[in-house]
matplotlib code that plots the C-alpha trace (Angstrom):
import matplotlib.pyplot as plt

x = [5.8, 7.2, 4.8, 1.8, 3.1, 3.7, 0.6, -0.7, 1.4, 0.3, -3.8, -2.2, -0.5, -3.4, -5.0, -1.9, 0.6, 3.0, 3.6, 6.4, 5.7, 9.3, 8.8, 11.0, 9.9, 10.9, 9.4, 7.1, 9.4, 11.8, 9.1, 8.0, 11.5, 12.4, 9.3, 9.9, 13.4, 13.1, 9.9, 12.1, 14.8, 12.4, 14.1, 11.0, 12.1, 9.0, 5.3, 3.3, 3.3, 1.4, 1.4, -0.9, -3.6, -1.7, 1.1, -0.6, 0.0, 3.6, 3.5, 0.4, 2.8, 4.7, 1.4, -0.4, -4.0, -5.4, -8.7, -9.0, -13.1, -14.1, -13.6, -17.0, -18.0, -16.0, -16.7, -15.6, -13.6, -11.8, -10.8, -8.3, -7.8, -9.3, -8.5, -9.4, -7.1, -4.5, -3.4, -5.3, -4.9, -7.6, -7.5, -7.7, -7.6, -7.6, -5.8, -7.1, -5.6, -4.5, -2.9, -1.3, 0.5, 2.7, 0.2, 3.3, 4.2, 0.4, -2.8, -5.9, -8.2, -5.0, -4.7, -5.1, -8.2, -7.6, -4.8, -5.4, -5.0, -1.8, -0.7, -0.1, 3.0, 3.2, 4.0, 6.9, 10.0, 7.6, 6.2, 6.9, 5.4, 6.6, 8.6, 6.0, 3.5, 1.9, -1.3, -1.9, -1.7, -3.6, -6.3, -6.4, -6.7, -9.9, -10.9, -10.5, -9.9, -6.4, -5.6, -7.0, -5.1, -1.4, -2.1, -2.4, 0.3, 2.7, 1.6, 2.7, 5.6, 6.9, 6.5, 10.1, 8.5, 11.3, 10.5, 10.5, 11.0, 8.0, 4.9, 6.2, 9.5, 7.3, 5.3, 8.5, 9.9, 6.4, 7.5, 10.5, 10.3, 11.8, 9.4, 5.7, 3.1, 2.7, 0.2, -1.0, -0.3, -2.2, -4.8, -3.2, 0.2, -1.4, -4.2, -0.8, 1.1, -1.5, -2.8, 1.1, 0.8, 2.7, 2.0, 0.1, -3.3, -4.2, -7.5, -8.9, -7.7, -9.7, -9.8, -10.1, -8.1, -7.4, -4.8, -6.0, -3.3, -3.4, -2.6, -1.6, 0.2, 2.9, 3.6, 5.6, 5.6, 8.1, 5.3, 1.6, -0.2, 0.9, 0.5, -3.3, -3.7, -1.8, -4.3, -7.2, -6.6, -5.8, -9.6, -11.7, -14.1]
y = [-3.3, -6.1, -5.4, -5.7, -8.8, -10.7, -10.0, -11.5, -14.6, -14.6, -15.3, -18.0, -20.0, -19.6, -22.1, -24.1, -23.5, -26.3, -24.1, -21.9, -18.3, -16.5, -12.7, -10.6, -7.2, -5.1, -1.8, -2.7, -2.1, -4.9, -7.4, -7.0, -7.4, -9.7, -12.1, -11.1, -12.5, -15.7, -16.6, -15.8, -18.2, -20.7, -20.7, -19.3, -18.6, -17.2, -18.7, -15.6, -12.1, -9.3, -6.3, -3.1, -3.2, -0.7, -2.8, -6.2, -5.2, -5.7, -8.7, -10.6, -12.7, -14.8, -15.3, -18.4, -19.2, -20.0, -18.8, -19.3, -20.4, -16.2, -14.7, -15.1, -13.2, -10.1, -7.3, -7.5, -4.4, -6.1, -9.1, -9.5, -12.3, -14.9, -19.3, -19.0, -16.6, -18.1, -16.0, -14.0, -11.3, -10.4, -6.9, -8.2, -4.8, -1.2, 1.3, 5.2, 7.5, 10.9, 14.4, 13.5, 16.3, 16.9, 18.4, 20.3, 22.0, 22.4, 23.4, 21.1, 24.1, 25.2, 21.5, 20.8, 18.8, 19.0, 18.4, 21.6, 23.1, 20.7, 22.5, 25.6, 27.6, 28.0, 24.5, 24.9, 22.8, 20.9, 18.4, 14.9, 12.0, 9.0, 8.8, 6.3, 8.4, 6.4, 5.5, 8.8, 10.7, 8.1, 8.6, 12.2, 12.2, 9.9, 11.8, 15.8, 15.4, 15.4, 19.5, 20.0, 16.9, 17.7, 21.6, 20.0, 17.9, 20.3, 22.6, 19.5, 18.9, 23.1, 22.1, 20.4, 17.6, 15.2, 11.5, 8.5, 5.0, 3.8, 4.6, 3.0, 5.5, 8.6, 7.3, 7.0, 10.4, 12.2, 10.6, 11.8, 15.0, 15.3, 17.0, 18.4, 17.1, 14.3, 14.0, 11.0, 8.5, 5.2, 5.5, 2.4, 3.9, 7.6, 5.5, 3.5, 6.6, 8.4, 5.1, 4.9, 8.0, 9.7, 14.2, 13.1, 13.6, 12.8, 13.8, 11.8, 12.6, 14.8, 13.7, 10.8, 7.9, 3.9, 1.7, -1.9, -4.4, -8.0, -11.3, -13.6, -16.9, -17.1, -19.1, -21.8, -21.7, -24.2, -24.4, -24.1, -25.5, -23.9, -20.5, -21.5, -22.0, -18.4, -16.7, -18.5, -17.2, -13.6, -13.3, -14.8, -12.5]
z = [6.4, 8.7, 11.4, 9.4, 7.6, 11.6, 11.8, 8.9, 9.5, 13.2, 11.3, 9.5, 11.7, 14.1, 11.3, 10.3, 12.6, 11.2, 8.4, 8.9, 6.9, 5.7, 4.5, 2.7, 2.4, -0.6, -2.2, -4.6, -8.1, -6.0, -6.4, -9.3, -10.6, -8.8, -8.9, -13.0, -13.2, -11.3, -13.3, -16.7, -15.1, -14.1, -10.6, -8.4, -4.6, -3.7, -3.3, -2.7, -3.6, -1.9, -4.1, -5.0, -7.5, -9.6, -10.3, -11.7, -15.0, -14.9, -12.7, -13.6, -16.3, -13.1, -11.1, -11.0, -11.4, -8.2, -8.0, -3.4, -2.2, -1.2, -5.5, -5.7, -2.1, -3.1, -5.4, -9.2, -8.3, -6.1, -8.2, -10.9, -13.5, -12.8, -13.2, -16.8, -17.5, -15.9, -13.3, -10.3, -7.5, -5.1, -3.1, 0.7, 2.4, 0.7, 2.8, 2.5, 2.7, 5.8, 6.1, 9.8, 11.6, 14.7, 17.0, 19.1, 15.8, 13.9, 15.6, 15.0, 13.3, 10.9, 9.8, 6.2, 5.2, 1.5, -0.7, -2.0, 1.3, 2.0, -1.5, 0.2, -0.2, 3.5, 3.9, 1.7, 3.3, 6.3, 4.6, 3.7, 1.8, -0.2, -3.2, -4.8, -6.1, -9.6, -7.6, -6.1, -9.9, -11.6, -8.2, -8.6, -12.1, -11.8, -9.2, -10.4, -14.4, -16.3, -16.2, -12.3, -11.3, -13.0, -11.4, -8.0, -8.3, -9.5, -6.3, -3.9, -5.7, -5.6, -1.8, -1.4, 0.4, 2.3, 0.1, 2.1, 0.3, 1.9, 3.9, 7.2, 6.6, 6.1, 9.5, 11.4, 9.7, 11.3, 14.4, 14.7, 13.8, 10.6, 8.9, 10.6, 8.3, 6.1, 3.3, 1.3, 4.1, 5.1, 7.8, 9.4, 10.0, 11.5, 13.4, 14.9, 16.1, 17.7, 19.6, 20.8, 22.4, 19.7, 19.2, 16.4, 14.6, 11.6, 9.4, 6.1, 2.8, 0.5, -2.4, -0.6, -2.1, -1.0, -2.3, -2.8, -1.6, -3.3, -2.9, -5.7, -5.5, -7.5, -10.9, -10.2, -6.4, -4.8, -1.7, -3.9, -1.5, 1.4, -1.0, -1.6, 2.0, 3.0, 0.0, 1.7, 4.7, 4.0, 1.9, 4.7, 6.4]

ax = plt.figure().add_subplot(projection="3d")
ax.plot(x, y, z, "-o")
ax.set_aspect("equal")
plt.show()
């Protein structure tokens, strides 16, 4: 989202504040394309792409290979390519995931813990959660086993959940009352809403599940430099 990225850009220029940062935020098929097409054209706009692990296989093609000074501090779960092979991501953050509720609609003790207990036909109609929903099904199918996981998620989906483009859209659907609970949303957004004073609580995810974000400079950046500098920064301690 926008408010995370300021803040991101508010790190960096703390270091190099001659450099000015521009961010466009799109959904994360958007980049990909996008990023995809301007590298086929060899007309690249953009010098850095911040992405989730699960889609470097379609867009590991336009990234470059800058390998930044931490690779070697982080876990080799967290890494991706690499200089030799010409192109790289790291994960800076991983974001878990929450069940967060309106606590003027939903009582702490009949809060869902479990997405098995989200899958409820009681919640049928008052529940919400995004429309991007590749990492969670290849998460629970790691997690549970092909035939428990595709049971589950055909429960949540009988559940006519409300689908938001994005997780800060679910977060400010919760707020706003448009639905009563929502399920399979990042810790930073319900930890933000209920630190605003917002009648929300949230409770961690079971199965418990975390969505690496990355950072990759792209191939053929008009501004590399500046894009090593911006990765640097982002995979410091």
């Amino acid at each position: 989202g926008i408010d995370r990225a300021q803040l991101l850009i508010k790190f960096f220029n703390a270091s190099y504040p001659k450099i000015k940062v521009n961010f466009v935020r799109q959904q994360e098929s958007e980049l990909v394309q996008r990023v995809n097409t301007e590298a086929r054209a060899r007309h690249v706009d953009g010098d850095v792409a911040i992405s989730s692990a699960n889609w470097l296989d379609l867009l590991k093609g336009s990234l470059g290979g800058y390998q930044p000074t931490t690779w070697n501090e982080f876990d080799p779960g967290f890494v991706f390519g690499g200089a030799q092979k010409g192109w790289t991501a790291i994960t800076y953050e991983v974001l878990p995931s929450t069940i967060a509720w309106r606590t003027d609609r939903i009582a702490r003790d009949q809060a869902p813990h479990t997405l098995e207990q989200v899958a409820d036909p009681k919640w049928k109609g008052r529940v919400g959660t995004t429309s991007h929903l590749e990492a969670l099904s290849a998460g629970l199918i790691k997690a549970l086993g092909q035939d428990k996981a595709m049971s589950l998620i055909d429960r949540l989906a009988a559940l006519n959940n409300r689908l938001y483009p994005s997780i800060a859209a679910l977060a400010d659907g919760l707020a706003q009352g448009e639905i009563d609970m929502a399920w399979n949303m990042g810790a930073h957004r319900s930890v933000r809403l209920k630190n605003q004073g917002a009648p929300v609580d949230f409770n961690m995810q079971d199965p418990l599940l975390g969505e690496g974000i990355t950072v990759s400079v792209i191939n053929g950046a008009r501004h590399p430099y500046a894009a090593a500098l911006f990765m640097e920064v982002l995979t410091r301690a």
